[in-house]
C-alpha positions in Angstrom: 44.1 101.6 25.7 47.2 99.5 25.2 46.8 95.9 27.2 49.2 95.5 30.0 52.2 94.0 30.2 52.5 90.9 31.2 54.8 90.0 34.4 56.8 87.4 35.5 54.4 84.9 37.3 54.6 84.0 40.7 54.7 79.9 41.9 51.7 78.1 42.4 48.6 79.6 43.9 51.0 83.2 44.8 50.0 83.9 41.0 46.5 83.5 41.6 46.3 85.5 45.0 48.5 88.1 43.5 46.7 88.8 40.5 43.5 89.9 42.5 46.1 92.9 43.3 47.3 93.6 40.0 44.9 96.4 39.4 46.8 98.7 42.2 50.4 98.6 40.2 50.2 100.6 37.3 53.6 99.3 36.0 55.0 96.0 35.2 57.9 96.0 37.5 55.4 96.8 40.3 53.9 93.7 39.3 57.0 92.1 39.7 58.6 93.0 42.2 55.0 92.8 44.4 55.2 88.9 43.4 58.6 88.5 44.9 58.6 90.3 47.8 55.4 88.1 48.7 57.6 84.8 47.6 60.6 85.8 49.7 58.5 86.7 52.9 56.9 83.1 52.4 60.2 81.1 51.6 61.6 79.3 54.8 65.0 80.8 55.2 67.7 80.8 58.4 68.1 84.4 57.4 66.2 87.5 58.9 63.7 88.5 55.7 65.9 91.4 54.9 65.9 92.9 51.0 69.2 90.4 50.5 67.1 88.1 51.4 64.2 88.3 50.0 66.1 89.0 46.6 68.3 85.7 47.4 71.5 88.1 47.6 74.7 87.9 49.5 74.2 90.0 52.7 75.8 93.3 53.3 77.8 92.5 49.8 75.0 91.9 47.9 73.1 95.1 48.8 73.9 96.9 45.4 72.8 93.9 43.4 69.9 94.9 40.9 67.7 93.0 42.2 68.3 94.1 46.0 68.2 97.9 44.6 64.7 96.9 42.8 63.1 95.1 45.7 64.1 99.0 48.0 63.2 101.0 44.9 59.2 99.3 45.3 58.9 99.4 48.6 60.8 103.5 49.2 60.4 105.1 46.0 57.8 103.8 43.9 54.4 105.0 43.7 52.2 102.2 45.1 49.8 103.0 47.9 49.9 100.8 50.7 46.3 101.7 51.9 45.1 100.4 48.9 46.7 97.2 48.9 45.3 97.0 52.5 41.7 97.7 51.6 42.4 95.3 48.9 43.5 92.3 51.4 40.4 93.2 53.9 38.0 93.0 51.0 39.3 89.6 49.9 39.4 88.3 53.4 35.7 89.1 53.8 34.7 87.9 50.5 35.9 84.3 51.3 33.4 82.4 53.5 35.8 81.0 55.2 37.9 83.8 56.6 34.6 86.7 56.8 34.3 88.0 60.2 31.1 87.7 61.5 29.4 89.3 64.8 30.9 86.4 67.1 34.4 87.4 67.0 36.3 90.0 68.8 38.2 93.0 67.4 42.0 92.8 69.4 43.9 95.7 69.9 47.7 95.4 71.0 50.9 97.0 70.5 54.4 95.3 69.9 57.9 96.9 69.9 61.0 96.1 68.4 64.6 97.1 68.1 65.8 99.9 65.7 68.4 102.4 66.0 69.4 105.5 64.5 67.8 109.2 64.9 66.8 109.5 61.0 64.4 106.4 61.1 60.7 107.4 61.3 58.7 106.5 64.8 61.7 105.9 66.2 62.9 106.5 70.2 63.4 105.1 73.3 60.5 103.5 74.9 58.7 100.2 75.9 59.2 97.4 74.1 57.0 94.7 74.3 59.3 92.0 72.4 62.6 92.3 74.6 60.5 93.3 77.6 62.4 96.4 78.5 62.9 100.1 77.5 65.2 100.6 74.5 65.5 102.1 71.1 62.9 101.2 69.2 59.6 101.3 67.2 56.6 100.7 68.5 53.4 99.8 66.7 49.7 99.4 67.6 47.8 97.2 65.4 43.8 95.9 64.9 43.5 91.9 64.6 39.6 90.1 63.8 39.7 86.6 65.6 36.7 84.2 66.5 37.4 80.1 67.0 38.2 79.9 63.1 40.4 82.2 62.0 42.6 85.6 63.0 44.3 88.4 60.6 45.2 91.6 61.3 42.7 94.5 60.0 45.5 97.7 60.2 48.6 99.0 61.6 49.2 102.5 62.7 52.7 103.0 64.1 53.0 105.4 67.1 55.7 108.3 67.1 57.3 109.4 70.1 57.1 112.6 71.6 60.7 113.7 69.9 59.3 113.8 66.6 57.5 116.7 67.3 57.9 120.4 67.6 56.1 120.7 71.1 56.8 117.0 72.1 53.7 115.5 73.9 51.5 119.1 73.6 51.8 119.1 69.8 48.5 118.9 68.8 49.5 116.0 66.3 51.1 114.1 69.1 48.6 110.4 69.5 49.1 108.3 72.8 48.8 104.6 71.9 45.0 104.2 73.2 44.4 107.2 71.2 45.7 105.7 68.3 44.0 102.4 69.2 40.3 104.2 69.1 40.9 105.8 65.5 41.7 101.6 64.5 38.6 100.8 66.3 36.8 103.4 64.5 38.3 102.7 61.2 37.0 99.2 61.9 32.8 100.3 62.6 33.2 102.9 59.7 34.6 99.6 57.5 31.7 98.1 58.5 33.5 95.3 60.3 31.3 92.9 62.4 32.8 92.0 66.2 30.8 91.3 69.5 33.6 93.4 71.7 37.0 95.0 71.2 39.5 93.4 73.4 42.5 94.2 75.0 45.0 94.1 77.9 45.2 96.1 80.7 47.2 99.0 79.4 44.2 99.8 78.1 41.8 98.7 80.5 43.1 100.7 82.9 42.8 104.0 80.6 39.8 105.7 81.1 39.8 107.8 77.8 40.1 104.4 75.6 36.9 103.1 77.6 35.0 106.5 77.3 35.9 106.3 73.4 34.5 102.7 72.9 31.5 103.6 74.5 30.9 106.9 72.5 31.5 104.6 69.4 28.7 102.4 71.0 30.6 99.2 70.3 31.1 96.4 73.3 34.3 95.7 75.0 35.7 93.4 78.0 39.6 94.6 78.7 41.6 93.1 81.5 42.4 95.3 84.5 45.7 94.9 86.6 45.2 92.5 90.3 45.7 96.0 91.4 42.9 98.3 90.2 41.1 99.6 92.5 38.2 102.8 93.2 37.5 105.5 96.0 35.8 104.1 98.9 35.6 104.7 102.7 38.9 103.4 104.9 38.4 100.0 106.3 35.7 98.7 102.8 37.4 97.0 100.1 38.6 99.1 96.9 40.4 96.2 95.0 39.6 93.9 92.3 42.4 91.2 94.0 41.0 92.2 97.7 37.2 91.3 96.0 38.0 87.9 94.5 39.9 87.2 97.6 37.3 87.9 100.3 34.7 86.0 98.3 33.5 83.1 100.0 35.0 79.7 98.8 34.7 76.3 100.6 35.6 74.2 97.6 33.1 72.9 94.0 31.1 71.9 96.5 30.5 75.3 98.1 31.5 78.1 95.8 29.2 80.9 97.4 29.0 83.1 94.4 31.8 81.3 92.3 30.3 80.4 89.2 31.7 76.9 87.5 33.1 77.9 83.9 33.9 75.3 81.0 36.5 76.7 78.5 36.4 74.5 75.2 39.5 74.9 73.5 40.7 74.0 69.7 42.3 70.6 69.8 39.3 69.2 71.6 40.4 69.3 75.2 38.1 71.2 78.6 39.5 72.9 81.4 37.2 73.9 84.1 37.5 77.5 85.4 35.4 79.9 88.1 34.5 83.4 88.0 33.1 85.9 89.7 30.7 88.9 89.0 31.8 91.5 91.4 29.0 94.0 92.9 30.8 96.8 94.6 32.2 100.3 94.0 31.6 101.5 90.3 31.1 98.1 89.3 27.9 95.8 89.1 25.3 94.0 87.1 22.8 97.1 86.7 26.1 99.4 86.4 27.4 100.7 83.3 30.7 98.6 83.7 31.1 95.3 85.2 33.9 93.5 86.6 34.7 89.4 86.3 37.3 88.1 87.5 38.2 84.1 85.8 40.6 81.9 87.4 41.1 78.5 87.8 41.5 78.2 91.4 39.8 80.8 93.2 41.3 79.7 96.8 44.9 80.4 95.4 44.3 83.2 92.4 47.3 82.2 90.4 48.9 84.9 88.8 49.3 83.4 85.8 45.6 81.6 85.3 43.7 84.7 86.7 41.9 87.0 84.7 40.4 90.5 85.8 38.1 91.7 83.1 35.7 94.7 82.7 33.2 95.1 80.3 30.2 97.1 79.4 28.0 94.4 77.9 24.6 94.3 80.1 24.2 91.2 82.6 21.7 88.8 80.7 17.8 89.6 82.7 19.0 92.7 84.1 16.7 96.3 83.3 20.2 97.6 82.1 20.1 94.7 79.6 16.1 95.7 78.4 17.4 99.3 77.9 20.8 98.6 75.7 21.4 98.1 72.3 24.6 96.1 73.1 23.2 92.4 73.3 24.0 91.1 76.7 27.0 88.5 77.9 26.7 85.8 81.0 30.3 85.6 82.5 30.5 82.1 80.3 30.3 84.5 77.3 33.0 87.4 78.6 35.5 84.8 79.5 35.0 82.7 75.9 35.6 86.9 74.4 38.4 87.6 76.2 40.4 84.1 75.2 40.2 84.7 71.9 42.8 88.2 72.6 45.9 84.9 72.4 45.6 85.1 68.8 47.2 88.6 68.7 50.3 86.7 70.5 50.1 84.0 68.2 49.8 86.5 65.1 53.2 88.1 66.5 55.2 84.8 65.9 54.2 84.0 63.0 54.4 87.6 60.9 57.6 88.4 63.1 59.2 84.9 63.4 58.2 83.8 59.7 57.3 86.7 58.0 60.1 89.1 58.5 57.6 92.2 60.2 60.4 93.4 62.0 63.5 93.2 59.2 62.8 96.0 57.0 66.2 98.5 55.9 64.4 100.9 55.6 63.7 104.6 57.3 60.6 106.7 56.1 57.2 106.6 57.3 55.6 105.3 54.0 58.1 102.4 53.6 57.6 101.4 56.9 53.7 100.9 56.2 54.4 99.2 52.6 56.8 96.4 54.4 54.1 96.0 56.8 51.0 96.0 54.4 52.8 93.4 52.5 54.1 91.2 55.2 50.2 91.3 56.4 49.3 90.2 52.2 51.6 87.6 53.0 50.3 86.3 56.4 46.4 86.6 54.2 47.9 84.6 51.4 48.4 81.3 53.9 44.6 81.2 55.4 43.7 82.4 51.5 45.6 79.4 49.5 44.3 76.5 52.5 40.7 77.7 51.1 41.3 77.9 47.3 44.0 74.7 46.6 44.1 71.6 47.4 47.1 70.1 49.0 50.5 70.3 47.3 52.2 67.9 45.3 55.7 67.1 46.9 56.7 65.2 43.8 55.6 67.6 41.0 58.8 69.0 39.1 60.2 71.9 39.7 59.9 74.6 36.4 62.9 74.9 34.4 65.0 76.8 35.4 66.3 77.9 31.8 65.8 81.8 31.5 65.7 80.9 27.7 62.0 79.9 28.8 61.1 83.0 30.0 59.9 85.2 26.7 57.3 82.7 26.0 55.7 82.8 29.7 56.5 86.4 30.5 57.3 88.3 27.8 60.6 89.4 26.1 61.1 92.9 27.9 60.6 91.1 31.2 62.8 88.1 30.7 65.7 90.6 29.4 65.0 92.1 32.6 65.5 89.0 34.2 68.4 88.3 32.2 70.4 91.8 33.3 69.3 91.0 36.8 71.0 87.7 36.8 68.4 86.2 39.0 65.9 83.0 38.1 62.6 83.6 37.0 60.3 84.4 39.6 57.8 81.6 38.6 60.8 79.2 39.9 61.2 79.1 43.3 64.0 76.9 44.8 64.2 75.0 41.7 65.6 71.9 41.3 65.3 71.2 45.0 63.7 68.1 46.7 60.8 69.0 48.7 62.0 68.1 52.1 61.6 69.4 55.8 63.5 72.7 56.0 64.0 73.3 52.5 60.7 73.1 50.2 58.9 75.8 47.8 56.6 78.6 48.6 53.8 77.4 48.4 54.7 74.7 50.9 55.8 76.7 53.3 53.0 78.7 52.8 50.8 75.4 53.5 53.5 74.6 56.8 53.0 78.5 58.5 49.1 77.9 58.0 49.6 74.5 59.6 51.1 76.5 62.6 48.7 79.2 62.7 45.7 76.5 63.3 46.9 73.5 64.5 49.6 74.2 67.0 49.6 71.7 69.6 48.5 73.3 73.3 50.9 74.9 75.1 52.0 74.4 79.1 52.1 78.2 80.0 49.3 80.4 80.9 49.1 84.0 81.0 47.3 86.4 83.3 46.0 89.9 83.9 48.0 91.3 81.7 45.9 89.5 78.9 47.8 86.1 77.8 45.7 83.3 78.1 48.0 80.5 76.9 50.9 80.6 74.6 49.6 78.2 72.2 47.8 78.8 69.0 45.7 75.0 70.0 44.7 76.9 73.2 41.6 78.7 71.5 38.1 78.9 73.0 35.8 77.7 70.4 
């Protein structure tokens, strides 16, 4: 067997990270171009992470440059698998002590949407958008993120695909709803053998009775928020409404709650807020019931809208018989309101793989493209939390690599450094050459440093969320 090719190496510990991939490309260029399209997602830029882009072209004009056409030949045309490189990431992920999910955290399922246009694109058509907040032409996808109080990545990505994709529409038997979808990454996750002490999720799927009956056949735990709305079948004149519930429940103050329970929420940068909840014991729902209902807030007199949880779960009640009889360890309402807090980091996730990482700025159309841009912008988002465990901090004053392509032969190899050459682009080793490390314009590897610093150490933020699932806006605003 003839040794492989060497590549072109990528800058600082992206060489490293990259090579534990390098087993998935069988050709050099794949190599290559795998190492720069992970660079170019990770360089700060005040450009959308388009191919130009990430190839460091002219827009629009630049689109037929070689290396523009190289970058969309690897990521349309070439013969890489994408689930591969994903299995590839997860394994590394758990192998690290410091990002391995354990049974503490929570597996979050959410779906975002964002603009695209056209009627050739895969998954695309009009529908909800979570990003602009309206209906409009788009793609939407529903994704699996592992959080607890140290760390959050996402696990997979399964685009969903409008009924106009299919022959029958909505009755074609390959038609998938989102929840439907969001069991089979919920399933792909207990078959993968990853640890979590409930799925969690917002009320779209909270309120879907087939997502809920799925969890449970799976046997796994969940707590999902409910709209202020929900509410059950009950005789005229009884209440039949999570809101109605919390509302009628007796409340005189701290000082006489009635059955208001006092609630501590630690969050990351050290700081307490005190919160309430409430175990409701009517309709469907109660402590010896297969499904229980909390509701969290921090002011049970008012119920904010915005700092008011309604939650349903199916752990057991701690000293209840349903708790004696259930494999699913039990949760005090302390427990399911520390769970469901840790669903902010899908929000937080969002900004940083769509406003740092480019998730969203793919040219491209087909199905399988789609999914490599997205497995490699999620390789990307690894590589931060993987390169704070495995380096130390980086040198702001080390020299830049010469820039010299007459270099290259000796570090990469003559057929790659003509390649280079032809491309008329720098060596892939040297990225922003040359340039003082400074605020807004520094190397990879920096930036890859700064996007971890915002992924764990955000300072808290003043907004809240509610029902709907948002907890607080902030990436500081973690339960630990």
């Amino acid at each position: 067997m003839t040794q492989r090719q060497a590549g072109c190496p990528a800058p600082g510990p992206l060489e490293a990270y990259a090579q534990r991939f390098d087993d998935l490309f069988s050709k050099v260029n794949q190599r290559d171009a795998f190492r720069q399209y992970l660079a170019g997602l990770l360089l700060p830029t005040e450009r959308n992470k388009t191919l130009t882009a990430l190839a460091n072209a002219e827009p629009i004009i630049g689109a037929q440059d070689a290396a523009v056409q190289a970058l969309q030949w690897f990521v349309s045309e070439s013969t890489w698998d994408a689930e591969a490189v994903t299995k590839r990431r997860v394994e590394l992920l758990r192998a690290d002590p410091a990002t391995a999910p354990d049974a503490a955290g929570v597996l979050v399922i959410d779906e975002t949407g964002d603009r695209k246009w056209g009627t050739k694109t895969a998954h695309v058509g009009r529908q909800y958008l979570g990003s602009i907040g309206k209906v409009d032409s788009g793609v939407v996808t529903v994704s699996s993120v592992w959080a607890d109080d140290r760390v959050y990545y996402p696990l997979a990505v399964e685009p969903f695909t409008p009924g106009q994709h299919f022959a029958r529409g909505m009755r074609d038997p390959a038609y998938r709803t989102k929840p439907q979808i969001a069991l089979d990454l919920v399933a792909q996750a207990v078959a993968g053998g990853i640890p979590f002490r409930a799925v969690v999720a917002d009320s779209f799927y909270g309120d879907n009775d087939g997502f809920k009956t799925g969890l449970h056949q799976l046997a796994v735990g969940y707590v999902l928020a409910l709209k202020p709305s929900h509410s059950w079948w009950a005789p005229v004149g009884t209440i039949n409404g999570v809101q109605d519930a919390a509302r009628a429940a007796p409340w005189d103050g701290p000082a006489a709650p009635g059955a208001w329970q006092p609630v501590v929420r630690t969050f990351r940068d050290g700081h307490t807020e005190g919160w309430w909840a409430l175990e409701l014991d009517l309709g469907p729902y109660g402590p010896e019931r297969s499904q229980r209902v909390v509701v969290a807030t921090t002011d049970p007199a008012t119920l904010p809208e915005l700092t008011t949880w309604y939650v349903v779960t199916n752990l057991p009640a701690p000293g209840t018989a349903r708790a004696a009889g259930q494999a699913l360890p039990a949760a005090d309402v302390t427990e399911l309101v520390r769970l469901y807090g840790l669903r902010i980091w899908v929000e937080q996730s969002y900004k940083q793989v769509k406003g740092a990482l480019g998730w969203n700025a793919y040219q491209v159309r087909g199905d399988h493209a789609m999914r490599r841009h997205w497995a490699l912008v999620c390789c990307a988002f690894a590589f931060c939390w993987w390169a704070e465990g495995h380096n130390g901090p980086v040198d702001a004053d080390a020299p830049a690599a010469p820039a010299d392509q007459a270099d290259a032969p000796a570090a990469v190899g003559e057929k790659s450094a003509r390649r280079i050459r032809a491309a008329g682009s720098p060596p892939a080793r040297v990225v922003a050459g040359g340039l003082a490390s400074r605020t807004g314009m520094v190397r990879a590897v920096d930036h890859a440093r700064a996007l971890l610093a915002g992924l764990v150490g955000a300072p808290p933020a003043s907004t809240a969320a509610g029902p709907a699932g948002l907890a607080r806006a902030g990436a500081a605003d973690h339960d630990l």
